[in-house]
MARTI-890677 format. One record per residue (C-alpha): x, y, z; chain; residue number from 1. Coordinates in pm, 1 decimal. Layout:
<rs>
R,X,Y,Z,A,NUM;
...
</rs>
This chain:
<rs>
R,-383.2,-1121.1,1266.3,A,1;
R,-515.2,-1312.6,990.3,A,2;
R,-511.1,-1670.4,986.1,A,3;
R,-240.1,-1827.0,730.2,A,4;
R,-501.4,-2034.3,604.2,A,5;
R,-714.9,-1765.7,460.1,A,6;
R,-399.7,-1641.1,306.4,A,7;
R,-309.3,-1931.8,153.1,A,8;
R,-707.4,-1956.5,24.4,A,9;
R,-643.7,-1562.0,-127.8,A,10;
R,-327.0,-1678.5,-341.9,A,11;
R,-575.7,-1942.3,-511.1,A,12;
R,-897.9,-1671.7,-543.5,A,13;
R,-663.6,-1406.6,-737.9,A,14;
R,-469.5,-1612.8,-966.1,A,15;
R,-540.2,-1457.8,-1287.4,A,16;
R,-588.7,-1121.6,-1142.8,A,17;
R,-317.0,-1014.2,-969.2,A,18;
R,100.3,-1100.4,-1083.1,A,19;
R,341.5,-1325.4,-870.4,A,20;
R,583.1,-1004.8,-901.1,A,21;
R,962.0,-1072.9,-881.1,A,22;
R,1134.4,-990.3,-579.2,A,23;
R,1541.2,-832.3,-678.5,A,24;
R,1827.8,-703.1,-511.2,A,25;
R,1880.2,-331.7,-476.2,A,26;
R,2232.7,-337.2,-552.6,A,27;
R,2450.6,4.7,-337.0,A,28;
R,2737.0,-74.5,-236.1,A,29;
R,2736.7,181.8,14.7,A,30;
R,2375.1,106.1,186.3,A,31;
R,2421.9,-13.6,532.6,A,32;
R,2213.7,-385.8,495.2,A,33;
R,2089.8,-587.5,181.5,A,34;
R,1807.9,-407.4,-3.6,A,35;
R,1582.6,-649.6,-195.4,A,36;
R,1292.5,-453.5,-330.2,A,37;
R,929.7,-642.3,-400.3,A,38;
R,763.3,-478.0,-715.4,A,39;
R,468.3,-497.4,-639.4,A,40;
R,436.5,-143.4,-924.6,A,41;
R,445.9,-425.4,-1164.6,A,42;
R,96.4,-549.1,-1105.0,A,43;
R,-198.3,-484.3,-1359.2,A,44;
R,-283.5,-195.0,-1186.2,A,45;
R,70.4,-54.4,-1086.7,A,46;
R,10.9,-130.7,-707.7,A,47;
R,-26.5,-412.6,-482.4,A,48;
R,-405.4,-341.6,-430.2,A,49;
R,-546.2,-550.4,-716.5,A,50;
R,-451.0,-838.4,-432.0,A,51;
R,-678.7,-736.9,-156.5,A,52;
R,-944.2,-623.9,-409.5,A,53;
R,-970.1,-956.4,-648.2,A,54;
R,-967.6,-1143.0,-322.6,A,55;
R,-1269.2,-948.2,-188.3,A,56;
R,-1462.3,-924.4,-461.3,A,57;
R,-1396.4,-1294.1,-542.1,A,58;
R,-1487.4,-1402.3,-215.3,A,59;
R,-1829.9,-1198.0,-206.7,A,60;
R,-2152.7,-1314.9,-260.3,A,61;
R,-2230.7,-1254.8,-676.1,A,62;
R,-2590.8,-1103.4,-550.8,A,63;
R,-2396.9,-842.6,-339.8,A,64;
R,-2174.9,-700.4,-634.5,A,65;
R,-2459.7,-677.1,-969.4,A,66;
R,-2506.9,-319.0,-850.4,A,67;
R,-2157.3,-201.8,-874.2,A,68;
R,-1838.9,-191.0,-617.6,A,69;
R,-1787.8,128.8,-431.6,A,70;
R,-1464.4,173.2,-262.6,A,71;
R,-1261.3,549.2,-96.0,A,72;
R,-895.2,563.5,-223.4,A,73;
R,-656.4,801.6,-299.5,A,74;
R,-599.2,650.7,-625.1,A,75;
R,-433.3,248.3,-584.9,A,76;
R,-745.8,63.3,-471.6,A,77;
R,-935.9,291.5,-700.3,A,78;
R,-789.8,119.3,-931.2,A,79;
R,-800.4,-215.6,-770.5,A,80;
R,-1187.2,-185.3,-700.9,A,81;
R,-1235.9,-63.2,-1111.9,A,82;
R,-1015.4,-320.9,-1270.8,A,83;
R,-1260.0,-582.1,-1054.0,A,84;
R,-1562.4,-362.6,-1207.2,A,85;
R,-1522.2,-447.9,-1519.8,A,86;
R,-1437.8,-775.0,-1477.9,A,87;
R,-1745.1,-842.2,-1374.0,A,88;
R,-1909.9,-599.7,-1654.1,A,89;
R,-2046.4,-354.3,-1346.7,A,90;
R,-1975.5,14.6,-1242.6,A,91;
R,-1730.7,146.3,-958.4,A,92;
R,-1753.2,437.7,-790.4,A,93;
R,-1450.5,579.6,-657.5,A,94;
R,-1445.3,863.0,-337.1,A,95;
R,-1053.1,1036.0,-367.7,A,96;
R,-954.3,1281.4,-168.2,A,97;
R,-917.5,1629.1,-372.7,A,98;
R,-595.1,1595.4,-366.8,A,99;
R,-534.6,1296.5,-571.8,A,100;
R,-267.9,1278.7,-833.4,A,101;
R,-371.1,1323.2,-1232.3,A,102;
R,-194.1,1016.5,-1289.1,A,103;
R,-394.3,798.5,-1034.1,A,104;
R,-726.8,968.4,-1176.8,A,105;
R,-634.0,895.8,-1559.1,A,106;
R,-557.8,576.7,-1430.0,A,107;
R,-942.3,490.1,-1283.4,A,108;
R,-1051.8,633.5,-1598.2,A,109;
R,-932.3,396.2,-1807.9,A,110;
R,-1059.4,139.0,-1637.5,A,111;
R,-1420.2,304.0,-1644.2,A,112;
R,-1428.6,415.0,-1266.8,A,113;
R,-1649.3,724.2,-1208.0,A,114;
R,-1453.2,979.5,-977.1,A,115;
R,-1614.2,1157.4,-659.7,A,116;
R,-1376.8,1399.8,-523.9,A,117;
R,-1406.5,1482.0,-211.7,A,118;
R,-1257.5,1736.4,53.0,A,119;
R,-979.1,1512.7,279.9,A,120;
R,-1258.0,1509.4,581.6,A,121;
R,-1506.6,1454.9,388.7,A,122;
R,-1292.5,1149.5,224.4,A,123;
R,-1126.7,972.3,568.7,A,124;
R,-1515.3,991.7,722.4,A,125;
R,-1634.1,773.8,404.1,A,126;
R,-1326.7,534.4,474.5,A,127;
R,-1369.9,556.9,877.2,A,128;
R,-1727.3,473.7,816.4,A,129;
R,-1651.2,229.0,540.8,A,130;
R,-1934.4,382.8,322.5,A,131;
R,-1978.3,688.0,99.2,A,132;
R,-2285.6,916.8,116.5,A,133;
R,-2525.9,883.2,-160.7,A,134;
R,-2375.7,620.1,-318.1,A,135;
R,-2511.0,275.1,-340.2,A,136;
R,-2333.4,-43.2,-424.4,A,137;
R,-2073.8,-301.7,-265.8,A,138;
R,-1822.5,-110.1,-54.7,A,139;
R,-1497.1,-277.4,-110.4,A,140;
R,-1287.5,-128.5,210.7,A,141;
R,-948.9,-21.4,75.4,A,142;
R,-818.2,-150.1,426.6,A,143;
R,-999.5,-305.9,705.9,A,144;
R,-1162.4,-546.5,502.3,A,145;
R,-1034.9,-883.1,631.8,A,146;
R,-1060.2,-1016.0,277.6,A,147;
R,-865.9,-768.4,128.6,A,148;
R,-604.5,-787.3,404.1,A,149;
R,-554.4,-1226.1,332.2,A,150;
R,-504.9,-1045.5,-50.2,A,151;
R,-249.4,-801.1,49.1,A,152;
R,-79.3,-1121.4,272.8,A,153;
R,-5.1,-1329.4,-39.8,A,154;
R,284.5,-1078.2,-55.6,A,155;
R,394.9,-1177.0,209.7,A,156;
R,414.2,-1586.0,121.5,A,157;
R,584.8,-1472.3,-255.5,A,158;
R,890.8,-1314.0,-11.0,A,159;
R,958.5,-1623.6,226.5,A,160;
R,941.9,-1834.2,-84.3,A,161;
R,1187.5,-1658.0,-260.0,A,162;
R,1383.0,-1526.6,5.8,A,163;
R,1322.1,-1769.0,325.5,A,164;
R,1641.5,-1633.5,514.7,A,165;
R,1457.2,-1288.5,519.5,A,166;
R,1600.8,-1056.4,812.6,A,167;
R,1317.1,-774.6,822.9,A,168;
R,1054.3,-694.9,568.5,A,169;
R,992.4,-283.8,513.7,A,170;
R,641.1,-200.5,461.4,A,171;
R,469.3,164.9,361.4,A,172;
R,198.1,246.7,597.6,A,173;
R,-128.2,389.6,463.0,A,174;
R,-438.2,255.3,647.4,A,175;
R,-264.6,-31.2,795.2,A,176;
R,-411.3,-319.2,570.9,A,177;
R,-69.3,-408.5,385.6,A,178;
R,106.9,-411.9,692.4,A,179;
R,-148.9,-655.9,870.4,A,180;
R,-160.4,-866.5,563.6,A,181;
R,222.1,-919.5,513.2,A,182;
R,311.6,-935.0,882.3,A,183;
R,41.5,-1194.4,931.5,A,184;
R,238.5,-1417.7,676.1,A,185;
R,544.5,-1337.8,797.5,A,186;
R,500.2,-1445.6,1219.5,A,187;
R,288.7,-1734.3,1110.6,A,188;
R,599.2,-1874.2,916.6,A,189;
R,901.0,-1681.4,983.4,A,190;
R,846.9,-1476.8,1354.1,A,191;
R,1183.6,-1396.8,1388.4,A,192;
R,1135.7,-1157.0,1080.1,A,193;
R,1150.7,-829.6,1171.3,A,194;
R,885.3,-633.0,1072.1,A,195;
R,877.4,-229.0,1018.9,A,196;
R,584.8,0.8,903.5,A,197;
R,733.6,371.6,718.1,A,198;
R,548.4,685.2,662.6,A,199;
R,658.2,996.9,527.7,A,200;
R,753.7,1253.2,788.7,A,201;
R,494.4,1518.5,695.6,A,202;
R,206.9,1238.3,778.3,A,203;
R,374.4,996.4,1045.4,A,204;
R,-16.8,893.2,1202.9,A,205;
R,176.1,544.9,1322.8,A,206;
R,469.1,707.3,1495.4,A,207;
R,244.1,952.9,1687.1,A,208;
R,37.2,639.7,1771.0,A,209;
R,307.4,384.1,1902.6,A,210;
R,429.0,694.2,2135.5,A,211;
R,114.1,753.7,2237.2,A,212;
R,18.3,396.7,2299.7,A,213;
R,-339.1,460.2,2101.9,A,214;
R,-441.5,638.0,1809.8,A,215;
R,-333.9,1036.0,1826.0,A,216;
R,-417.4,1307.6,1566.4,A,217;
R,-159.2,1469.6,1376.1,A,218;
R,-60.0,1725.6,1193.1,A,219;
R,-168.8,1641.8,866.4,A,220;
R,58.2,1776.9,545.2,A,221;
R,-36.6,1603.8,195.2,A,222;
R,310.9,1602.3,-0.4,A,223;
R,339.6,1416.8,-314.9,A,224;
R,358.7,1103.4,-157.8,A,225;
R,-3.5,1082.8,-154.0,A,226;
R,-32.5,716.7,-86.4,A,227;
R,109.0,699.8,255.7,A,228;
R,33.1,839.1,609.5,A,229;
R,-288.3,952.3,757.3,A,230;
R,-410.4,1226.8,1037.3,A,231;
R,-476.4,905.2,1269.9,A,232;
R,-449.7,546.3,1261.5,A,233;
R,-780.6,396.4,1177.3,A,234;
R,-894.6,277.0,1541.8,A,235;
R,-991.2,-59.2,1446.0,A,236;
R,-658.1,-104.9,1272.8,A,237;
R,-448.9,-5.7,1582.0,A,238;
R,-516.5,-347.9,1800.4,A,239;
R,-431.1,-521.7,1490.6,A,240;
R,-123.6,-373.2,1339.9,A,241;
R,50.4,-270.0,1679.9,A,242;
R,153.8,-637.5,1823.9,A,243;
R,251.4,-715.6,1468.4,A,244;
R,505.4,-466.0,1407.7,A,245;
R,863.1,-447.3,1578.9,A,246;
R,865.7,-47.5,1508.5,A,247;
R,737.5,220.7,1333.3,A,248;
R,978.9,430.4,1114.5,A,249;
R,981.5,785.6,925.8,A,250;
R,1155.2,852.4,567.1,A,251;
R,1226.1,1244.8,510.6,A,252;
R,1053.8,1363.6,187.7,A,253;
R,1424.5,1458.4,13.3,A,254;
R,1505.4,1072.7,154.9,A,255;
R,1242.1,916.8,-44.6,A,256;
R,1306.6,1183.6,-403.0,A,257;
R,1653.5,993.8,-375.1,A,258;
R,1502.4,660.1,-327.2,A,259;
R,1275.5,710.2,-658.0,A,260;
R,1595.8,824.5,-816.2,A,261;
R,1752.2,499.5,-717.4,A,262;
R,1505.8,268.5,-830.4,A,263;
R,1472.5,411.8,-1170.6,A,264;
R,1894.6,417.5,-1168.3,A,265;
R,1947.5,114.7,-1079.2,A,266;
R,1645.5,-141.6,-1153.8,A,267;
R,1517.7,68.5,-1413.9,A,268;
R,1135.1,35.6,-1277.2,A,269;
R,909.3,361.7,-1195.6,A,270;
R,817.2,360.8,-841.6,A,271;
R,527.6,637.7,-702.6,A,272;
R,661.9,800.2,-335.3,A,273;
R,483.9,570.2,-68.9,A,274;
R,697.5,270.3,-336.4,A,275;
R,1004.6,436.7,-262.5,A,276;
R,947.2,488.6,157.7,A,277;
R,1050.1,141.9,252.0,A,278;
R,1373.8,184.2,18.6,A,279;
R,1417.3,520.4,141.6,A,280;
R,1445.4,366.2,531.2,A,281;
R,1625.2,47.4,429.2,A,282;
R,1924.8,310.8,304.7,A,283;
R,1907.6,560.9,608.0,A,284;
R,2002.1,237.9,824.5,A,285;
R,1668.1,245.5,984.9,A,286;
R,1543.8,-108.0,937.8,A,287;
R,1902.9,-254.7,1070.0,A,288;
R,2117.3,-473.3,868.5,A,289;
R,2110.2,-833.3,721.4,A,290;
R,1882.5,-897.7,443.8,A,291;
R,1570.7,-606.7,395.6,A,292;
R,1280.2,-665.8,184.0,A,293;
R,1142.0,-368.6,86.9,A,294;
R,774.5,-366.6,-22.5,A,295;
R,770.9,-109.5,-350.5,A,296;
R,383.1,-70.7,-317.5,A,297;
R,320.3,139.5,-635.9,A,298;
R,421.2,299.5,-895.2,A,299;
R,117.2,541.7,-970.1,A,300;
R,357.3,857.3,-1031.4,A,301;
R,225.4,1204.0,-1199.2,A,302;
R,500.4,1221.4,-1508.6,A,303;
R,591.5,1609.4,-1378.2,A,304;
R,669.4,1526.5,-1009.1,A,305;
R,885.7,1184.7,-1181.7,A,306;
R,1038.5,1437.0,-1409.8,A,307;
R,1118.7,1691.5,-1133.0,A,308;
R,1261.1,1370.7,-874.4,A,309;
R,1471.9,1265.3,-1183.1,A,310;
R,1603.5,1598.1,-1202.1,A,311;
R,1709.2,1675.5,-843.4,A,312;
R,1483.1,1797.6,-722.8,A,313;
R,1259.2,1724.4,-427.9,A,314;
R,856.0,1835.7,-534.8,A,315;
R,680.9,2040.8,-303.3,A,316;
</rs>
């Protein structure tokens, strides 16, 4: 758990970085609780990571960072970790799995990142060992990082200030650094918040791990929601998320198409598939009823799979 207080210390070290991003109601009539979705794909960066990065980065000693920040990511903290780059007027180096979506790649780009891709072993080793071969630099951990875990917990104060009545809080489940972050807010202040992790059902590393009572390998099967769900939990992330969270749940692949579909429908905002996971659980009826705050974590989308939700369809 981290400690409100270095929370509270984050919100102060990334103002002017990262957006206080609105928190609305998901208005369908027919959805079995209150949806209010957090968009946090209105940041700089289209995802929540330029919190956990700025606050990092911010926090670390200037000597460590002249030489450039290094981080592995399939695309978000990417650009998190380059957006803080060139800030400070130094190079990032970003590890991505081969895998990694056009649209997250153009992204780091942009923002002058240098791409390493990287076969998905090859990739989860670099993040599991919180390093990447050959590469020198300051390795900004795009989840275990207790730094960039008080960042991603500022979230979690922005929803209990704007909704303090809060019932459960939804959260996409990647490496487990979100999660830790908002749930730490949320039992500091508000522990009768429910709190619920989602992964898509073709990468559910959390599930297996909760039934197994300690990290389990899965069967890994990268779908286009490329931003959530693993092979295993991390295993230093499993004593910390699993007293934190009241369960873990699953969103079907053709669940979350229709979530994207929603969100675009009805709040007119783009949200990538690990955005849409929470809002895809929150309407199944998985997260209970009362009021549900869904975390919409990003919305890094490729145009074509958007295109193809938009249409229907659910991408391969």
């Amino acid at each position: 758990m981290i400690a409100i207080e270095e929370i509270r210390a984050a919100r102060e070290r990334i103002a002017g970085a990262a957006t206080r991003t609105p928190l609305v109601r998901l208005a369908v009539d027919e959805a079995p609780c209150e949806i209010w979705c957090k968009l946090e794909n209105l940041q700089p960066v289209n995802s929540f990571k330029i919190r956990g990065a700025a606050n990092c980065v911010r926090a670390a000693d200037p000597a460590l960072v002249r030489d450039g920040l290094v981080t592995a990511s399939a695309g978000n903290a990417a650009q998190g970790v380059a957006w803080m780059a060139r800030e400070l007027g130094v190079p990032a180096t970003i590890a991505v799995p081969e895998h990694a979506p056009t649209a997250k790649l153009d992204a780091i780009a942009r923002l002058g990142g240098t791409v390493v891709k990287l076969p998905y072993a090859d990739w989860w080793q670099a993040i599991v060992s919180g390093r990447v071969e050959g590469v020198e630099g300051f390795f900004v951990h795009p989840v275990s990082d207790p730094a960039v875990m008080a960042g991603n917990g500022t979230i979690g104060l922005e929803i209990l200030e704007d909704l303090p009545d809060v019932d459960a809080v939804v959260i996409p489940y990647g490496g487990g650094g979100l999660t830790v972050g908002i749930a730490s807010a949320v039992r500091a202040l508000r522990p009768e918040t429910r709190v619920y992790t989602v992964e898509p059902e073709t990468a559910a590393a959390l599930v297996a791990a909760r039934a197994a009572g300690e990290p389990a390998s899965i069967e890994y099967v990268p779908s286009w929601v490329d931003g959530s769900g693993s092979r295993s939990v991390l295993a230093d992330m499993w004593p910390r998320v699993a007293p934190l969270i009241d369960d873990a749940l699953v969103a079907t692949l053709a669940e979350t198409a229709a979530a994207v579909r929603l969100i675009a429908e009805r709040l007119r905002v783009i949200a990538e598939g690990a955005g849409a996971l929470a809002v895809a659980a929150a309407l199944a009826g998985r997260a209970g009823g009362g009021r549900i705050v869904t975390i919409v974590s990003g919305g890094n989308i490729d145009f074509s799979t958007f295109s193809a939700i938009l249409r229907g369809e659910t991408p391969a």
